[in-house]
Residue frames relative to the residue before (quaternion, step in Angstrom):
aa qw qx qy qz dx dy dz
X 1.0000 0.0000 0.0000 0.0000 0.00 0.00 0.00
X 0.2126 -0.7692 0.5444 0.2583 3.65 -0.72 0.75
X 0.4023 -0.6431 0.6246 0.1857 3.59 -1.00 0.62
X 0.4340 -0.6327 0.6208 -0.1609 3.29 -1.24 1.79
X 0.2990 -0.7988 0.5187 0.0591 2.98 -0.38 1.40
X 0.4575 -0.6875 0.4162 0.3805 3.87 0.06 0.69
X 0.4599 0.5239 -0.4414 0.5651 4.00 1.22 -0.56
X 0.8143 0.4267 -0.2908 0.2651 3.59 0.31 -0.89
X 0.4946 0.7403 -0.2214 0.3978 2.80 1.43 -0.99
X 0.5220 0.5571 -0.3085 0.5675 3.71 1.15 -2.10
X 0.6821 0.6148 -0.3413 0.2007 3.50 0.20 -1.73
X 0.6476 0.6342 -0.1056 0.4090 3.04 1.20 -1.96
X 0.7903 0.1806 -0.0899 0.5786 3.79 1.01 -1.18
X 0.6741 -0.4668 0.1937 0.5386 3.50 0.60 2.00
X 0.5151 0.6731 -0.4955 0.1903 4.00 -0.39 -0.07
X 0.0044 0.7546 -0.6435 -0.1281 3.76 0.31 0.96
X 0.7370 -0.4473 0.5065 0.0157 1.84 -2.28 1.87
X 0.7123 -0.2523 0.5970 0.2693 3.47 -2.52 1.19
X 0.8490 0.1658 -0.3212 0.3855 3.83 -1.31 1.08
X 0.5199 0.6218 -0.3811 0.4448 3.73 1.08 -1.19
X 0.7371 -0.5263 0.3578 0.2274 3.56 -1.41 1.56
X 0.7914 0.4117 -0.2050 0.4027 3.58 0.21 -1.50
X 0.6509 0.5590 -0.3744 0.3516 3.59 1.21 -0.15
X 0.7654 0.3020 -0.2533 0.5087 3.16 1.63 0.16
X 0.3220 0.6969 -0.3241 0.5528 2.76 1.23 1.00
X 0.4090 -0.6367 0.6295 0.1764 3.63 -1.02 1.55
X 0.5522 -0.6322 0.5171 0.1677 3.29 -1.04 1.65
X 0.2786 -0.6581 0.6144 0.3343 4.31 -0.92 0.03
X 0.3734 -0.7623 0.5103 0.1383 3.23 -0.76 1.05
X 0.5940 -0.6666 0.3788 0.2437 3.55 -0.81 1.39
X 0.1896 -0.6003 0.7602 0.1608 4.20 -0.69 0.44
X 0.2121 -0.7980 0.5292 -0.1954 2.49 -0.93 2.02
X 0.5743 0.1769 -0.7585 0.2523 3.21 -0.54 1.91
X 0.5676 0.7544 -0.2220 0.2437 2.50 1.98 -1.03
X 0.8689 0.1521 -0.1637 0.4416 3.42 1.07 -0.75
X 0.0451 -0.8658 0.4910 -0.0854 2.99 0.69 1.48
X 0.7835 0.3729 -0.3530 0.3501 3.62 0.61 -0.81
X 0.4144 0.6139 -0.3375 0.5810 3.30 1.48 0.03
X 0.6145 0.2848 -0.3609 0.6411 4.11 0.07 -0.39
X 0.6879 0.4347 -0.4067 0.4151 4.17 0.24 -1.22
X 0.5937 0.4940 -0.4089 0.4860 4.06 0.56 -1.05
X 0.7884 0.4299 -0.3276 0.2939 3.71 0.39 -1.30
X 0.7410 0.4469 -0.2591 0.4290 3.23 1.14 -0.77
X 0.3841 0.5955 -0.4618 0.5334 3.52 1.43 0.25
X 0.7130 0.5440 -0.2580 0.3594 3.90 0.85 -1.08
X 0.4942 0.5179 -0.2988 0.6310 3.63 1.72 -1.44
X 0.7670 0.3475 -0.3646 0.3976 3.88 0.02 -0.72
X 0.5132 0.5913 -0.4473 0.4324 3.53 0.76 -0.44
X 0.6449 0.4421 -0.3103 0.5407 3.81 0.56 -1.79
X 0.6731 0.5586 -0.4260 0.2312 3.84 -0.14 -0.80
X 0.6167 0.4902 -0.2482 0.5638 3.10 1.52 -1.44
X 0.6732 0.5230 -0.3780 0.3611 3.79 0.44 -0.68
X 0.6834 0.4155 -0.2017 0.5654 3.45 1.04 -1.04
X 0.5369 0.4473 -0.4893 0.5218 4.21 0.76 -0.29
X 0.7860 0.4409 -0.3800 0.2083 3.65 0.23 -0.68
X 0.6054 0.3810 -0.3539 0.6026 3.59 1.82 -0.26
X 0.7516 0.2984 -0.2306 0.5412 4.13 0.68 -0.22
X 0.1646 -0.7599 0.5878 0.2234 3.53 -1.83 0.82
X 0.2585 -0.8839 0.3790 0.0903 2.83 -0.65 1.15
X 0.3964 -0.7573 0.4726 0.2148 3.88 0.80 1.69
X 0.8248 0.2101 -0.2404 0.4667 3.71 0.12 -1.61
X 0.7778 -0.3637 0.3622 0.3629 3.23 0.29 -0.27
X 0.1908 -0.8377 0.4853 0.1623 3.68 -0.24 0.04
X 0.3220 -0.7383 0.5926 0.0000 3.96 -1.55 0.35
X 0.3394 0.8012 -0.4928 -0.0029 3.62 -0.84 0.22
X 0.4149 -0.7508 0.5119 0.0462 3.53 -0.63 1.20
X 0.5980 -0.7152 0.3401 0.1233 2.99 -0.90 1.05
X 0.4222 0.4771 -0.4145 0.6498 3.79 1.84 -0.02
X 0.5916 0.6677 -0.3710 0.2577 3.72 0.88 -0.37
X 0.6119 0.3281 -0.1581 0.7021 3.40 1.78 -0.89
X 0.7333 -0.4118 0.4320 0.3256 3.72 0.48 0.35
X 0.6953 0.4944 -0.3223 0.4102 3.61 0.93 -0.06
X 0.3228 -0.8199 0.4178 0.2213 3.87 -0.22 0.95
X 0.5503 0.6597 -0.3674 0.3563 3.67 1.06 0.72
X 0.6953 -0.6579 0.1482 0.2484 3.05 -1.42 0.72
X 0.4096 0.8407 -0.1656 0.3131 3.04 1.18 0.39
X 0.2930 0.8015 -0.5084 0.1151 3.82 -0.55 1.10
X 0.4588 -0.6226 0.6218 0.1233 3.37 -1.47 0.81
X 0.1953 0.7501 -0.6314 -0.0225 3.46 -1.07 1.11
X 0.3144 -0.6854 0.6225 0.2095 3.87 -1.02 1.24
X 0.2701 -0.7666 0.5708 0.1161 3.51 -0.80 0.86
X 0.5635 -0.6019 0.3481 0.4461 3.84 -0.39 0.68
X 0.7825 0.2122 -0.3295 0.4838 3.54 -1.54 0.50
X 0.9085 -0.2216 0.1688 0.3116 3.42 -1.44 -0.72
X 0.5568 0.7980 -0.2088 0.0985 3.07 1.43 -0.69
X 0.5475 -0.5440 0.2975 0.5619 3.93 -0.07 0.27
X 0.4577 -0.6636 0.4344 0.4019 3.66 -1.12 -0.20
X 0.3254 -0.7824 0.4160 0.3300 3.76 -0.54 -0.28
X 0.1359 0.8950 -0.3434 -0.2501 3.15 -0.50 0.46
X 0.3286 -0.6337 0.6019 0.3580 4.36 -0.73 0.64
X 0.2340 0.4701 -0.8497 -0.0469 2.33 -1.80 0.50
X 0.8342 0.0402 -0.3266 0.4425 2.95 -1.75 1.45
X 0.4153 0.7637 -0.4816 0.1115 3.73 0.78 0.37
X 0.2419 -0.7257 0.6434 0.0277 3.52 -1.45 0.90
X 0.2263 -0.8036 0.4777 0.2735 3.82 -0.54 0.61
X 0.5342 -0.7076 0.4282 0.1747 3.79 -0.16 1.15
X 0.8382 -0.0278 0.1550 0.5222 3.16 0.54 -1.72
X 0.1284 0.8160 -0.5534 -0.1065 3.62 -0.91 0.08
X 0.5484 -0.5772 0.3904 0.4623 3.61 -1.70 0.74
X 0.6310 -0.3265 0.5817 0.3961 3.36 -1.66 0.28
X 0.6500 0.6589 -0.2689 0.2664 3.88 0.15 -1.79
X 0.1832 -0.8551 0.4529 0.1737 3.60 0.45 0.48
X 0.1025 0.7418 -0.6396 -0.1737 4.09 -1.24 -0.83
X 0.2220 -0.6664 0.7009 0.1242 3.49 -0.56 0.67
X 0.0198 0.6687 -0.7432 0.0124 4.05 -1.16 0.76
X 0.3388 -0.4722 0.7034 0.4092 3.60 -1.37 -1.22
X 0.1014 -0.6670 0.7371 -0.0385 2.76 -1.44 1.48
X 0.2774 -0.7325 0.6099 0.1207 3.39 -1.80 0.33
X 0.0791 -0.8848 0.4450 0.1132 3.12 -0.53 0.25
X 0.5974 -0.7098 0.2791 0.2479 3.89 -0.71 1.42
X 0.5426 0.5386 -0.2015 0.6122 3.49 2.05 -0.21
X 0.7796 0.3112 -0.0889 0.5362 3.69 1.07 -0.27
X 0.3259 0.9175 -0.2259 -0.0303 2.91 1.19 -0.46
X 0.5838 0.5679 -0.3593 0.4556 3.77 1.57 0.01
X 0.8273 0.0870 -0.2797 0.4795 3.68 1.53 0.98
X 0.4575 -0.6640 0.4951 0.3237 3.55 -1.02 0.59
X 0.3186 -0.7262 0.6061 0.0617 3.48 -1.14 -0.02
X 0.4774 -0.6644 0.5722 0.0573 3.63 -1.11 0.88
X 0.0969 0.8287 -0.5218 0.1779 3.79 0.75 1.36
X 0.0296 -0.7958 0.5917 0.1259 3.52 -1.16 0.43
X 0.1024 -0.8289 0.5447 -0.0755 3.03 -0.11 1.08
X 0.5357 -0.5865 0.4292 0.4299 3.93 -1.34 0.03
X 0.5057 -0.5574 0.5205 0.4033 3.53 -1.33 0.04
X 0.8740 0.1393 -0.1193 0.4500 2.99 0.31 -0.44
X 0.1266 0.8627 -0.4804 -0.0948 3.44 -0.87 0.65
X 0.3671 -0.7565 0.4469 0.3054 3.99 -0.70 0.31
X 0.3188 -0.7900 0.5231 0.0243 3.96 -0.75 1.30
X 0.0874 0.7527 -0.6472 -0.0827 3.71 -0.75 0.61
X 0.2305 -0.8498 0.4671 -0.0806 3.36 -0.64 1.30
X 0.2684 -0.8728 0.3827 0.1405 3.17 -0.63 0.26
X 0.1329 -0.8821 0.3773 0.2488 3.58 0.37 1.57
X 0.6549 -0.4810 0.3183 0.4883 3.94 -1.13 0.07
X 0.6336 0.3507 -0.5423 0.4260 4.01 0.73 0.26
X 0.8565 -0.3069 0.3284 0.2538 3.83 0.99 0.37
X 0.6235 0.4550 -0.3845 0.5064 3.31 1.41 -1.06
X 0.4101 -0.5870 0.5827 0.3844 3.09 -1.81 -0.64
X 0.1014 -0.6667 0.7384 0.0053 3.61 -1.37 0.23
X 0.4396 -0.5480 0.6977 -0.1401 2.23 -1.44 1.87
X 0.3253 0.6908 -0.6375 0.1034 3.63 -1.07 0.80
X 0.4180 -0.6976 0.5616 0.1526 3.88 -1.30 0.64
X 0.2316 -0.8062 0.5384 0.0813 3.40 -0.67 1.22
X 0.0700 0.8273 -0.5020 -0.2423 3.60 -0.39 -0.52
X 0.9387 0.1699 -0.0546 0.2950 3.42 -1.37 0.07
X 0.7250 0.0574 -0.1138 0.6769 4.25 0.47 -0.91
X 0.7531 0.3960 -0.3097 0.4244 3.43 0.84 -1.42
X 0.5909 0.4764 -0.4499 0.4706 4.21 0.82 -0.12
X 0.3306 0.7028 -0.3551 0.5203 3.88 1.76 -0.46
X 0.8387 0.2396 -0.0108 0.4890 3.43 -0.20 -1.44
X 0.5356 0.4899 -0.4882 0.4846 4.17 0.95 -0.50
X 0.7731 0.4860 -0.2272 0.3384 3.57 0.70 -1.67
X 0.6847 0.3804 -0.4089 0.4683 3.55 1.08 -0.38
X 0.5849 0.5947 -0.4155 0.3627 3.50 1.06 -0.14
X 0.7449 0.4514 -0.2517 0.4219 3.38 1.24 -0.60
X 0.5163 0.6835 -0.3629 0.3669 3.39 1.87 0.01
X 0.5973 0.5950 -0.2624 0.4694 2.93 1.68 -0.80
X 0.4542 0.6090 -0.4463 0.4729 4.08 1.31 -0.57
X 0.8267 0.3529 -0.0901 0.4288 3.31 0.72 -1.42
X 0.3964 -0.8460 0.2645 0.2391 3.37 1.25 0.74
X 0.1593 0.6771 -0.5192 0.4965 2.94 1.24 2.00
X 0.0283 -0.6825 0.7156 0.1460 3.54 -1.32 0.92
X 0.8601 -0.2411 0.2543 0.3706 3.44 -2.03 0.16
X 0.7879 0.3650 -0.2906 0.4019 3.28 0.56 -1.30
X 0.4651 0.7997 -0.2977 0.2358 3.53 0.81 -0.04
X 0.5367 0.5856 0.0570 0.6048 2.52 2.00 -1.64
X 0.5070 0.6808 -0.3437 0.4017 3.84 1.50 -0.81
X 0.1139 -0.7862 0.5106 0.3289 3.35 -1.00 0.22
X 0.8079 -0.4031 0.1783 0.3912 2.91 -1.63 1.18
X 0.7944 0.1972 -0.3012 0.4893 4.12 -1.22 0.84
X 0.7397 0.4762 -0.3494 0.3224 3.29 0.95 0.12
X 0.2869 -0.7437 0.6039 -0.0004 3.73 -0.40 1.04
X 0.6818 -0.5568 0.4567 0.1285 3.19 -1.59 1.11
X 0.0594 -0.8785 0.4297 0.2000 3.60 -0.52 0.40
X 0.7445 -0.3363 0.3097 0.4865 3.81 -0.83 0.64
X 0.4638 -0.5387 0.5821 0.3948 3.91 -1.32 0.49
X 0.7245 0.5291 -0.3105 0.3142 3.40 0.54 -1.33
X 0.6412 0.5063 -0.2709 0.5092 3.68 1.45 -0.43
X 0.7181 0.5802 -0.2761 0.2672 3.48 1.03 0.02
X 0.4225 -0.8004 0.3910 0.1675 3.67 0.28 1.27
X 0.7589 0.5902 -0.1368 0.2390 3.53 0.74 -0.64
X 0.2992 0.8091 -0.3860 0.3268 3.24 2.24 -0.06
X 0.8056 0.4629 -0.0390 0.3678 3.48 -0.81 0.34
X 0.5430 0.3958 -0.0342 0.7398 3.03 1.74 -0.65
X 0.3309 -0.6410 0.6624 0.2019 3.10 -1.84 1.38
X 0.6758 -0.4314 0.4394 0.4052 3.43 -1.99 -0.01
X 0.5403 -0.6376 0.5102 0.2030 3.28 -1.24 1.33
X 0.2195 0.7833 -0.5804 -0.0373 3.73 -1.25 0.53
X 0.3044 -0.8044 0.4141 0.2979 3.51 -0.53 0.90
């Protein structure tokens, strides 16, 4: 049996790969009534990959995917929060406000995917979005699900995980990471 590197794997079900242009690249932000079926077509596509990639990976904290993620340079991302809950989706989102209060976890990321990373990020953060008749919406995330909103929007802004690292600290190996399977601790 050959062993499949999990980078490869992402690779394998449409997921561009850690170096590729468009990941560092500011997403183009959708005009919003006007291009609704365009945001509706894309986010039909971000849900499609999610389901494709949930069915070979579990995903404990939940999971995210951005639209530079399938190759597509718009604003636009899909995040499945853990257990039952509904998904969310941004389009055109911009975080407004955040807590001072910090949390540092390990994140992973579906573009990198053969290590986790050591990310602090705020608990809380505030989101203005844009729905498909145009308005805006304003909503507050907190803790895992502001975790997973905030790395989803880092990617819009052609920011990965490690970016966000603090200085001396370096990803570690999948194979070294204890925490699979398991949501994000909070006290």
């Amino acid at each position: 049996m050959i062993d499949v590197r999990p980078s490869q794997q992402m690779r394998d079900l449409g997921v561009v790969q850690h170096g590729a242009g468009i990941l560092a690249e500011p997403a183009r932000a959708f005009a919003l009534p006007a291009e609704r079926d365009e945001a509706e077509r894309i986010t039909d596509e971000l849900f499609a990959a999610m389901e494709r990639i949930g069915q070979v990976h579990p995903f404990a904290k939940g999971m995210g995917i951005a639209a530079p993620q399938i190759g597509i340079g718009r604003s636009a991302a899909v995040v499945q929060p853990p257990g039952d809950a509904p998904a969310v989706i941004l389009l055109n989102p911009r975080i407004t406000d955040r807590s001072d209060e910090l949390d540092e976890q390990y994140e992973g990321c579906l573009s990198f995917f053969d290590v986790r990373g050591l990310v602090p990020r705020p608990l809380k953060i505030t989101v203005e979005t844009t729905a498909l008749t145009g308005e805006r919406v304003t909503t507050v995330y907190e803790r895992g699900l502001a975790r997973l909103i905030h790395h989803e929007i880092d990617h819009l802004d052609g920011l990965l995980y490690t970016a966000r690292m603090r200085s001396g600290v370096d990803p570690i190996p999948v194979e070294e990471y204890r925490q699979t399977g398991r949501a994000w601790a909070y006290e």
